[in-house]
C-alpha positions in Angstrom: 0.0 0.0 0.0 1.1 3.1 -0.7 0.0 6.2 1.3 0.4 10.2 0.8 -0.1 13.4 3.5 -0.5 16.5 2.1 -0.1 19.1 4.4 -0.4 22.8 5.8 -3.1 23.0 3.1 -4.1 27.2 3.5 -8.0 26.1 2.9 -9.7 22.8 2.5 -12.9 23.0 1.6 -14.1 19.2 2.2 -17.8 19.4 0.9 -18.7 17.0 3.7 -22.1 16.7 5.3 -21.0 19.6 7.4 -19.7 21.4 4.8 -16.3 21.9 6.8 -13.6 24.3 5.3 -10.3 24.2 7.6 -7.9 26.2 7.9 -4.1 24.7 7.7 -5.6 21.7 6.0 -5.0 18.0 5.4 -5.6 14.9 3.2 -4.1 11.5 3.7 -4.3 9.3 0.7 -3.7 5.3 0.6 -3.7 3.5 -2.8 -4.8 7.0 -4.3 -8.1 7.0 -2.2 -8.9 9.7 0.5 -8.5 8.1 3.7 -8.8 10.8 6.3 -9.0 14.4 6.2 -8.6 17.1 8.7 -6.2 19.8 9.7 -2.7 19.1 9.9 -2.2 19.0 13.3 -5.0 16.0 13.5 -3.5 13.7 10.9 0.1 14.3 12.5 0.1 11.6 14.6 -0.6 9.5 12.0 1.9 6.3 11.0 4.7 6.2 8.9 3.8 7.5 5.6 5.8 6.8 2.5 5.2 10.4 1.0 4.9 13.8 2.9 3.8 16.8 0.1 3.8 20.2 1.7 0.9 22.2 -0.3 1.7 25.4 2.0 -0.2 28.6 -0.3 -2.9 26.0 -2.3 -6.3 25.9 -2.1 -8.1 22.5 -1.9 -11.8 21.5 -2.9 -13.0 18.1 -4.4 -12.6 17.4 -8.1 -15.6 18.9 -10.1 -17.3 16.5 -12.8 -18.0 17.0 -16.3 -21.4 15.0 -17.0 -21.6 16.0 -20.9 -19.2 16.6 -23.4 -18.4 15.8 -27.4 -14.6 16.2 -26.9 -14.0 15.5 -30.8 -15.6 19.0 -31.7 -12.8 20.7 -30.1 -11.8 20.5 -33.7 -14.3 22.4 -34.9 -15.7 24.7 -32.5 -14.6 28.2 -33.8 -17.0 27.2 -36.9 -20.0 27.9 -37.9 -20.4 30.1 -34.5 -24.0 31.6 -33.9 -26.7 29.4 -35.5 -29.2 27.1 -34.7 -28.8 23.3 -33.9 -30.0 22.0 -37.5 -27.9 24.6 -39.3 -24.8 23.9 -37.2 -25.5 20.2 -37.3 -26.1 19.9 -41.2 -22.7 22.1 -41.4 -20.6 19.9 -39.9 -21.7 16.6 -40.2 -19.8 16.3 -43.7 -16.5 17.6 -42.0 -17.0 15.5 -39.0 -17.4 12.4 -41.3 -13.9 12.8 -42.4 -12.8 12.1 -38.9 -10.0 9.4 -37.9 -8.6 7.8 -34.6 -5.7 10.2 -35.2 -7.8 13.1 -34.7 -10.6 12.0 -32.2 -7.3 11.0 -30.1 -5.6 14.6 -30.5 -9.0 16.2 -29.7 -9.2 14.0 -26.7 -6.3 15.4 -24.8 -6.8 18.6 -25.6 -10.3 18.9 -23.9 -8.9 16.3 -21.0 -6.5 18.7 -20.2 -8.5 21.8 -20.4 -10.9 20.6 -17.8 -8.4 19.2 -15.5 -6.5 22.2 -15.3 -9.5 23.8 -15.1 -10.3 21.4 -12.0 -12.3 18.7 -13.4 -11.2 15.2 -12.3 -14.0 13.4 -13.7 -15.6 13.5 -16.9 -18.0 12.0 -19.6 -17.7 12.0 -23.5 -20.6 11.3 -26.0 -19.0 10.1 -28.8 -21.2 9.5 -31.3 -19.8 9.6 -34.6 -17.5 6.9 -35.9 -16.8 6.6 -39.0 -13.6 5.7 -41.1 -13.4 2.6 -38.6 -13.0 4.9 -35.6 -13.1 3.7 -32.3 -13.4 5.1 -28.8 -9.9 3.2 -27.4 -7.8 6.5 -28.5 -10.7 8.7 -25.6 -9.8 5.8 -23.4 -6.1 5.8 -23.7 -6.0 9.4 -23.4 -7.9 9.5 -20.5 -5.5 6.6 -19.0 -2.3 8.2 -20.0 -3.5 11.7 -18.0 -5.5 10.4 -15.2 -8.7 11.6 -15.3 -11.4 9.5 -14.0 -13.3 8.5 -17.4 -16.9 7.6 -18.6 -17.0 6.6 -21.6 -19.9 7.2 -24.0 -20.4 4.6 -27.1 -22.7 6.7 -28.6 -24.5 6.6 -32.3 -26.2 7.0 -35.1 -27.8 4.4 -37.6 -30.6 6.9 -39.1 -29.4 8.2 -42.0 -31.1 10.7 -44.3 -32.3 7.7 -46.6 -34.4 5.8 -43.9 -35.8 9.4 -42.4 -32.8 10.6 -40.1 -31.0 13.8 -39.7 -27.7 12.9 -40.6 -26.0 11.9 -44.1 -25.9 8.3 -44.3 -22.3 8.7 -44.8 -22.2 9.4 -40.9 -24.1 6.5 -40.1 -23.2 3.0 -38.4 -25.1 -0.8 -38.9 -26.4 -1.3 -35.3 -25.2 -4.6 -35.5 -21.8 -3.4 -35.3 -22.8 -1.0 -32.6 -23.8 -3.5 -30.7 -20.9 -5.8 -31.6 -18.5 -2.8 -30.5 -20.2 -1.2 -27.4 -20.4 -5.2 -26.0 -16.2 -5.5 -26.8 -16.0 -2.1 -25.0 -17.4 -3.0 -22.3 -15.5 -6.0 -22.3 -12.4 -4.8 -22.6 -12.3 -1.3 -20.4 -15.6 -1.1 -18.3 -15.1 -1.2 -14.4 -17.5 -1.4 -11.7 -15.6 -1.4 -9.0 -15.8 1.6 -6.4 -13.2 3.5 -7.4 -13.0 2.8 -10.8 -10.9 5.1 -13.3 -12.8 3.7 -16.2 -16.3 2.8 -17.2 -18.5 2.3 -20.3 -21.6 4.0 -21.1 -24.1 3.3 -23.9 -25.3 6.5 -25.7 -27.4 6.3 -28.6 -27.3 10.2 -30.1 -30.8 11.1 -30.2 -34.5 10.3 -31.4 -34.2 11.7 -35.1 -30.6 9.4 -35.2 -31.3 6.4 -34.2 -34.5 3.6 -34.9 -36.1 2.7 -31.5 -34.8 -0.7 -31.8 -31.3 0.3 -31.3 -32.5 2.4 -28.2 -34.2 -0.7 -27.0 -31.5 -3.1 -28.0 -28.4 -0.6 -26.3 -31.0 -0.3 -23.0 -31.3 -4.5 -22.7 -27.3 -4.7 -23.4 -26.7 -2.0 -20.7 -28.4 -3.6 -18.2 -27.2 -6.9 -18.5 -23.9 -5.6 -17.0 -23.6 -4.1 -13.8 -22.7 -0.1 -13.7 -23.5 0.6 -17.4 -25.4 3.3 -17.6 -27.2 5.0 -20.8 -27.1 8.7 -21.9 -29.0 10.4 -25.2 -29.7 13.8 -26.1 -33.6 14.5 -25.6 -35.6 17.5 -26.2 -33.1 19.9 -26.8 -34.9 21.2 -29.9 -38.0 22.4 -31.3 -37.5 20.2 -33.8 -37.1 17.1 -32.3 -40.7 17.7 -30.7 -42.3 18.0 -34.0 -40.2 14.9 -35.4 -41.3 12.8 -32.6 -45.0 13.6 -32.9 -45.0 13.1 -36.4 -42.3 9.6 -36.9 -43.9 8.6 -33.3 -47.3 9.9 -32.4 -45.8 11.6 -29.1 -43.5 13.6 -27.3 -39.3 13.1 -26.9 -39.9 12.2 -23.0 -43.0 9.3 -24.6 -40.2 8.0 -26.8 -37.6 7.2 -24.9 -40.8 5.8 -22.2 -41.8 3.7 -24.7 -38.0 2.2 -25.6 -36.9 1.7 -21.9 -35.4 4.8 -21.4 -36.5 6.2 -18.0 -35.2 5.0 -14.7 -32.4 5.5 -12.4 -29.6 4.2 -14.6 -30.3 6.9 -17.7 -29.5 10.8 -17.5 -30.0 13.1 -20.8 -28.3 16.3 -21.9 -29.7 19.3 -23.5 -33.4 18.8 -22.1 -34.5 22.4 -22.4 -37.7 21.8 -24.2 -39.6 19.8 -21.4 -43.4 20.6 -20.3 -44.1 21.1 -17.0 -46.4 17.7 -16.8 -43.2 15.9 -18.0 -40.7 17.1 -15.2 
C-alpha cells in the first residue's frame, strides 16, 4: 500500500455533510483514495507515511465532474459560430465524417487537459460519430495516459437521411456493429468497482438518429452488465418535438418511455424543451 499526506493546506474545503472548510488543511491518501482528512495537526500523529507533500499557499476542494461533453468538436468549435442546432449540425456533419482515430485521439487530450486544469477530475464524452473505422480506445487511452477518471460514451447513429434521419448516411453505423463494439467495450475497459478510473456508457445520439430498436436493444445490453449506464440527447430542440410527434405519435420524454429509457440508470443532456407535466 502506498499512502500520501498533504499538508499545511491554507484552505480545504471538504464538501462533507458539514460542509467543513479548515484552515491549515489535510488529506491522507492510501492506494490514491482519501483516507482521512482534517487539519494538519490532527492527521500528524498519523503512522509512517511513505510520502509527505507540503501544499503550503494551495487551495483545496473536491474534483468537479463534467457529466456532458463531445470532446471530438474541439476540432471544430470556432466554426459555424452563432446558428441554430439543424444549421450547425447539417454544417458539420460532412466535416466531422472525415474524422479518424488520429484526430478523435488529439482532440481527446486537448479537452482532458483543459478541464483538468480547469479542476475537473471526472468526466463523460458522448462520442457519437464513428466513421472511417473509428473507435473510442484512442478517448480511453487518453484519459488513462492523463489520469482523469473516465466515462465513456459509445454513442450513435444508424438513421441516415435515406431511412428518415438527420444525418447523411455517410455518418451513419449498422447497429449490429454497434452493438458488436459497445459489447467489446465494455469487455475490454468497463469497471464497476468503487473506485474505478474507467467505465462504459451506452449512448445512442438522439430520437431523429437512431431507430427505437437500437434504443431498446443498447438499454437491454446495458443492463445486462452491472454499472453501465445509458445517456441520449432528448428535447433539446424544437424540432425534435415535431419529429417525434409526427415519426412517433408523441412527445421526446414518450419516446424514450416507450423504448426503456426512463429509470435511475439513464441521465440526458440538452433537455430544455420539457413541459411542465413531464418534469
Amino acid at each position: 500500500m502506498t499512502t500520501v499526506l498533504y499538508k499545511n493546506i491554507d484552505h480545504l474545503a471538504t464538501f462533507d455533510d458539514n460542509r467543513r472548510e479548515l484552515k491549515d488543511g489535510a488529506i491522507l491518501i492510501r492506494d490514491n483514495v482519501i483516507e482521512k482528512v482534517g487539519t494538519t495537526a490532527e492527521l500528524a500523529g498519523e503512522a509512517a507515511v511513505d510520502d509527505v507533500v507540503d501544499w503550503s499557499g494551495h487551495i483545496v476542494m473536491p474534483g468537479m465532474v463534467n457529466i456532458h461533453h463531445h470532446m471530438y468538436q474541439n476540432l471544430t468549435r470556432v466554426m459555424v459560430q452563432d446558428e441554430e442546432l439543424l444549421v450547425w449540425l447539417k454544417t458539420l456533419y460532412p466535416i466531422w465524417s472525415k474524422l479518424d482515430d488520429e484526430a478523435i485521439g488529439i482532440s481527446a487530450r486537448v479537452a482532458m487537459a483543459e478541464l483538468m486544469v480547469s479542476g475537473c477530475t471526472t468526466s463523460s464524452d458522448h462520442l457519437y460519430i464513428l466513421p472511417n473505422n473509428c473507435t473510442l480506445d484512442a478517448t480511453i487511452d487518453a484519459a488513462s495516459e492523463l489520469g482523469l477518471r473516465f466515462h465513456a460514451a459509445r454513442g450513435a447513429m444508424s438513421r441516415g437521411q435515406s431511412q428518415g434521419g438527420l444525418p447523411p448516411d455517410n455518418c451513419v453505423e449498422r447497429e449490429d456493429d454497434i452493438l458488436k463494439d459497445a459489447e467489446r467495450l465494455i469487455g475490454a475497459y468497463h469497471d464497476n468497482s468503487r473506485h474505478s478510473m474507467n467505465r462504459i456508457i451506452l449512448a445512442p445520439c438522439s430520437p431523429f438518429s437512431v431507430t427505437p430498436q437500437l434504443m431498446k436493444d443498447a438499454a437491454t445490453l446495458a443492463r445486462s452488465h452491472a454499472g453501465v449506464h445509458l445517456h441520449s440527447h432528448l428535447a433539446e430542440d424544437l424540432f425534435e418535438e415535431v419529429y417525434c410527434h409526427d415519426i412517433y405519435g408523441m412527445r421526446p420524454v414518450g419516446f424514450a418511455e416507450s423504448v426503456g429509457w426512463l429509470g435511475p440508470d439513464v441521465w440526458f443532456a440538452h433537455s430544455i424543451f420539457m413541459t411542465s407535466e413531464v418534469v
